[in-house]
C-alpha positions as a printed Julia matrix, in Angstrom:
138×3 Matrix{Float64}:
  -8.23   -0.45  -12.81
  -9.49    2.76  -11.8
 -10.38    3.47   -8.28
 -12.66    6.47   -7.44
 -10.9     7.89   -4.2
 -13.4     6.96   -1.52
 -13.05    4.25    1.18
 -16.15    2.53    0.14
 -14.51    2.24   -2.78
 -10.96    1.36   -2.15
 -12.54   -1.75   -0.51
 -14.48   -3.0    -3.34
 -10.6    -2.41   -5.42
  -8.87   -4.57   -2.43
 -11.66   -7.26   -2.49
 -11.4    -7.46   -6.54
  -6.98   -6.77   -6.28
  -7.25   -9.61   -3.6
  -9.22  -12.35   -5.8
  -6.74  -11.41   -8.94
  -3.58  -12.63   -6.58
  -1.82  -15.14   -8.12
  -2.32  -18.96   -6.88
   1.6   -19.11   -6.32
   1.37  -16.86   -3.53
   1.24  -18.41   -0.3
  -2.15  -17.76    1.53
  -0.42  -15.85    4.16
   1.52  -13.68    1.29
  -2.05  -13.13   -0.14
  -3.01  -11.69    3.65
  -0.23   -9.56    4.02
  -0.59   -8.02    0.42
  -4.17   -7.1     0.43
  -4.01   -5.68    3.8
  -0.65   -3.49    2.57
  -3.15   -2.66   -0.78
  -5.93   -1.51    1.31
  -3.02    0.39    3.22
  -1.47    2.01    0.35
  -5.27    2.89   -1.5
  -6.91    4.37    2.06
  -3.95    6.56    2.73
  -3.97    8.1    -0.64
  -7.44    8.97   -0.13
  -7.1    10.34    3.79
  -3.85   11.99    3.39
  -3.21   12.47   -0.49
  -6.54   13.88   -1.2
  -7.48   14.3     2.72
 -10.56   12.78    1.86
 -11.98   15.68   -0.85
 -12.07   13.6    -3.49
 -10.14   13.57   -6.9
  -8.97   12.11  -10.03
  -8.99    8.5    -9.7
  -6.45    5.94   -8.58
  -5.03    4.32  -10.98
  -3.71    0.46  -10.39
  -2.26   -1.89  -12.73
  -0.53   -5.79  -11.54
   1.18   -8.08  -13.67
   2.54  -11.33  -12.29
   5.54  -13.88  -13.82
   6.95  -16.72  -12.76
   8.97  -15.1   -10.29
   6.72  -12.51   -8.32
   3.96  -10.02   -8.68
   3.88   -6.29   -9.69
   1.26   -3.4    -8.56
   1.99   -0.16   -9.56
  -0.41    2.6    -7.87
  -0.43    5.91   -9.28
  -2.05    8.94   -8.0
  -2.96   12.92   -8.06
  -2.74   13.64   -4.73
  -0.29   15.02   -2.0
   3.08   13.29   -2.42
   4.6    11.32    0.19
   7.25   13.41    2.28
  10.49   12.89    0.99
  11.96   10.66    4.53
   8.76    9.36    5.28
   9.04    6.25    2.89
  12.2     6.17    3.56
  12.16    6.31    8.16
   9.16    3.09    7.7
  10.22   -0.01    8.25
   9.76   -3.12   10.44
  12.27   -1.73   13.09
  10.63    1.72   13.52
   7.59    1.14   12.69
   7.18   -2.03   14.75
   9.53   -1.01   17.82
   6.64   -0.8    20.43
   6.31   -3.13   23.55
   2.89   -5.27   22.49
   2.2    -6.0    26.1
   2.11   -2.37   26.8
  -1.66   -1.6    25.8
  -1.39    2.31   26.55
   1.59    2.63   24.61
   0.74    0.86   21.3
   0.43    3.33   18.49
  -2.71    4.96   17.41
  -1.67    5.18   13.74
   1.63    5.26   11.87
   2.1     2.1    10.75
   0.61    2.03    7.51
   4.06    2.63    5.49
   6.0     0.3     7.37
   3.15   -2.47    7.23
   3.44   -2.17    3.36
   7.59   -2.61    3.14
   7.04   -5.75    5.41
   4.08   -6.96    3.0
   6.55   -6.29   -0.4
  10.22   -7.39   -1.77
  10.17   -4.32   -3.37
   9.4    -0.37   -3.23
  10.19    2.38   -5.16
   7.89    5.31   -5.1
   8.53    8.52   -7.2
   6.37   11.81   -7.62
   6.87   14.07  -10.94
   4.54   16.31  -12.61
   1.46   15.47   -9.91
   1.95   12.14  -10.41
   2.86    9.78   -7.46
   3.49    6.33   -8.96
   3.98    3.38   -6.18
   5.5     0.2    -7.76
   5.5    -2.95   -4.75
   7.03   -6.12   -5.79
   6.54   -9.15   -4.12
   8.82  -12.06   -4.99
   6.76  -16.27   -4.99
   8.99  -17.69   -2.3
């Protein structure tokens, strides 16, 4: 599928993503992925192409008997090299919740997609940022 990079856009590829997630996904599982989708595809567009526009994204999902696949690849600005790497449930998610002036603003967005997946690998050659999530039937 190819995703023009605008967030009009990115929601009509979450909404169609969403309805193609296999029925051996738990409807929770289906939640959590579609929300980390419309994470991953709406921060390429605001931070990889800082909303100017582009080449398309480029998706493609497979799913076995075991799990599902997306692989996201893009044109824009890569991913720092420790930011994939710092996200995660602990430091992403280390805030007080009963402390309203003190939740975060932003800067979740990584760390809600490595909750959402099993799996992330994410490599950028040539100005070519390819995303691969995982996510393993349970």
């Amino acid at each position: 599928m190819s995703v023009p990079p605008t967030l009009a856009d990115v929601a009509r590829a979450v909404e169609t993503l969403q309805a193609e997630l296999p029925p051996q996904m738990h409807e929770h599982e289906q939640f959590s992925v579609a929300i980390a989708l419309a994470e991953v595809l709406t921060n390429i567009v605001e931070h990889g192409y800082a909303n100017n526009g582009g080449p398309p994204i480029e998706l493609a999902w497979s799913a076995s008997r075991s799990g599902f696949v997306v692989e996201v690849r893009d044109a824009g600005e890569p991913i720092p090299a420790d930011r994939l790497a710092q996200a995660g449930p602990e430091t992403t998610f280390g805030f007080d919740p009963t402390d309203v002036g003190g939740l975060p603003e932003g800067g979740m967005g990584l760390g809600i997609i490595k909750t959402a997946f099993d799996h992330v690998a994410y490599r950028s050659k040539d100005g070519v940022n390819r995303l691969r999530l995982g996510k393993r039937f349970r």
